[in-house]
C-alpha positions as CSV (number, residue, x, y, z in Angstrom):
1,X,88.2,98.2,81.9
2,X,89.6,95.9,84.6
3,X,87.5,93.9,86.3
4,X,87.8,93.1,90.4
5,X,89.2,89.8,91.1
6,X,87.5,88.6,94.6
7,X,89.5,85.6,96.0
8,X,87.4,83.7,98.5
9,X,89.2,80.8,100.9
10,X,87.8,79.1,103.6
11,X,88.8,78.9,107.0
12,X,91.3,75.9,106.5
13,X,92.5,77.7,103.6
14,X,93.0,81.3,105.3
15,X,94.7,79.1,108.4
16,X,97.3,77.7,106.0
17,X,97.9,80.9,103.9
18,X,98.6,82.4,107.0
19,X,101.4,80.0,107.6
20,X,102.6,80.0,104.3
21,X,102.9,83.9,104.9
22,X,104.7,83.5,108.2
23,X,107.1,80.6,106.9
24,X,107.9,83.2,104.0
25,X,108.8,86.2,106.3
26,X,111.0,83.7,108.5
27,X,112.6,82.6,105.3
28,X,113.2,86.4,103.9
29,X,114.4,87.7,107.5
30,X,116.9,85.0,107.3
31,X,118.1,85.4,103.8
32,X,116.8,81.7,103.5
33,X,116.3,81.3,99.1
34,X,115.6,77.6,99.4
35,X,113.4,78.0,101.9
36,X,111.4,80.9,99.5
37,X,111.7,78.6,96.7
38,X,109.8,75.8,98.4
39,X,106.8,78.5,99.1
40,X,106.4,79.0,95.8
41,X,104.2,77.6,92.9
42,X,106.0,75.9,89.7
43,X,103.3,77.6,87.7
44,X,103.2,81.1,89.8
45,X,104.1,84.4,88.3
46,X,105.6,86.7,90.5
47,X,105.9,90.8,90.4
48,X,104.3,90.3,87.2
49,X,107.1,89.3,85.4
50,X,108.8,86.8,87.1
51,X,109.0,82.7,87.1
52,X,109.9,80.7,90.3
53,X,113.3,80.5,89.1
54,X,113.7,84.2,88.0
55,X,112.1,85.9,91.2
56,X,114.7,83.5,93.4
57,X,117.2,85.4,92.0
58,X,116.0,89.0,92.4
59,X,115.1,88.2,96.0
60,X,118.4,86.7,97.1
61,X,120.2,89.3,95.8
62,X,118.0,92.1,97.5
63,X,118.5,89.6,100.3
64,X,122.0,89.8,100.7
65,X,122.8,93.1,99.3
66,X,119.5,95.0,102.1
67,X,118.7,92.5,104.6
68,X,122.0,91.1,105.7
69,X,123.3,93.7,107.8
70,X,119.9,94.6,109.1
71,X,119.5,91.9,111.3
72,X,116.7,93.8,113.8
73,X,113.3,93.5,112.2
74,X,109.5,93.3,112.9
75,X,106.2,92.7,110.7
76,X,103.3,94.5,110.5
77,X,99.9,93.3,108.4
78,X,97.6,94.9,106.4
79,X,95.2,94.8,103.5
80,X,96.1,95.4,99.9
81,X,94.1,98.0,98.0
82,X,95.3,97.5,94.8
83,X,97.6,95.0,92.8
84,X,95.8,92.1,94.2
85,X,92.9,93.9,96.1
86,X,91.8,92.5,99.6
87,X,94.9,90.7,100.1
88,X,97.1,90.6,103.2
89,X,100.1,92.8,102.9
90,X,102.7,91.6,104.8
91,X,105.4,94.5,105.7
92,X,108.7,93.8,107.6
93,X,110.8,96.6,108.8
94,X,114.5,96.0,109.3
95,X,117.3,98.3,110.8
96,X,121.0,98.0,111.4
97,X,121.8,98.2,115.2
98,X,124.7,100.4,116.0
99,X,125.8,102.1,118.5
100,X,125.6,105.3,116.7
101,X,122.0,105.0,116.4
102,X,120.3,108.6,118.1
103,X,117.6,106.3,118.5
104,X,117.3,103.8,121.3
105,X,118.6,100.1,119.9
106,X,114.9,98.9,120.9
107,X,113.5,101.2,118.1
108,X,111.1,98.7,117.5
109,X,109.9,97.8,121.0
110,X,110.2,101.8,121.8
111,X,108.8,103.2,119.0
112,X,106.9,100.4,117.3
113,X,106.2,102.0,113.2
114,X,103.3,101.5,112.2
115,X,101.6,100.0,109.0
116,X,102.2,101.4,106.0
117,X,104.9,104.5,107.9
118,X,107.6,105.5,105.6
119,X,110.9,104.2,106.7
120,X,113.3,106.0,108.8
121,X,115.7,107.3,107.3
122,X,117.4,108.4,109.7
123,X,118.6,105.6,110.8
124,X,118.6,103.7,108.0
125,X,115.8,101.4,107.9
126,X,114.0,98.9,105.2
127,X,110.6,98.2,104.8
128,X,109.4,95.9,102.2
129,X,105.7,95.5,101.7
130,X,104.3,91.7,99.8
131,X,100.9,90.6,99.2
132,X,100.6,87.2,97.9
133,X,98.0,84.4,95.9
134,X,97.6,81.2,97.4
135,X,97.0,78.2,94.6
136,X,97.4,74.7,95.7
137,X,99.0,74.9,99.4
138,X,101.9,77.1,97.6
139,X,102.3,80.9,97.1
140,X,101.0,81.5,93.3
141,X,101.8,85.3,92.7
142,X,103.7,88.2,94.9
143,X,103.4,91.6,94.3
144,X,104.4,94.9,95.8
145,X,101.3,97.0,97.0
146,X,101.8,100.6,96.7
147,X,97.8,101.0,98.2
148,X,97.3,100.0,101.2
149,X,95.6,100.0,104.5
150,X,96.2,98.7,108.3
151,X,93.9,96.0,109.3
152,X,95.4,95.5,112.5
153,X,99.2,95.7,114.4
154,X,100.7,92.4,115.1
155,X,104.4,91.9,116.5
156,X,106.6,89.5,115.4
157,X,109.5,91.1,116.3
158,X,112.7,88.8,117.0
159,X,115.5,91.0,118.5
């Protein structure tokens, strides 16, 4: 039987796991690996399988193989319900603008997804979804929630 693993932080602590959160989406919306690495903990395991070094690789290559040529994104929070329950999911929605678009190139002002929507396929959009464990100022373990709920919308939309 597994046991639930509550994580408590203080307010200093949820203030700068907040940034480390926001520093990581800036660094993953602009295909930034050295900036990822320098988020992460030396001793952190990541997608349960994964060292520092290892995950680095995996995400710069979804980096530049997804993100790329999606250069239109915005985030979206929420709360994990399962891998690491209670955590903050951070989920960031990318598209490719075209002109062939049916939809409006301000999809995301116009339409605004929210938390935890599928992606749209039909016009080709990403959505990645991360919840994350703080240890020592760094981000100790990632994970990809597949339970989740929205805790609240919040825009950080750069177009």
């Amino acid at each position: 039987m597994e046991s639930l693993k509550i994580i408590k932080s203080n307010l200093d602590e949820q203030i700068s796991n907040t940034e480390i959160m926001w520093e990581f989406s800036l660094s993953f919306q602009s295909c930034n690996s050295k900036g990822i690495y320098d988020l992460l903990h030396d001793d952190g395991v990541f997608f349960g399988k994964y060292t520092k070094e290892n995950v680095i690789s995996v995400l710069h290559t979804f980096m530049y193989n997804e993100i790329t040529k999606r250069w239109r994104f915005m985030t979206n929070r929420g709360i994990s319900l399962d891998k690491i329950y209670g955590a903050e999911v951070l989920e960031m929605r990318f598209i490719e603008p075209r002109k062939s678009f049916k939809v409006n190139e301000d999809y995301f002002v116009n339409v605004k997804p929210v938390f935890g929507s599928p992606a749209n396929t039909e016009i080709e959009e990403k959505v990645v979804r991360f919840c994350f464990e703080f240890k020592d100022g760094k981000i100790f373990r990632i994970e990809s929630p597949t339970k989740y709920t929205q805790l609240f919308q919040e825009d950080f939309s750069i177009n």
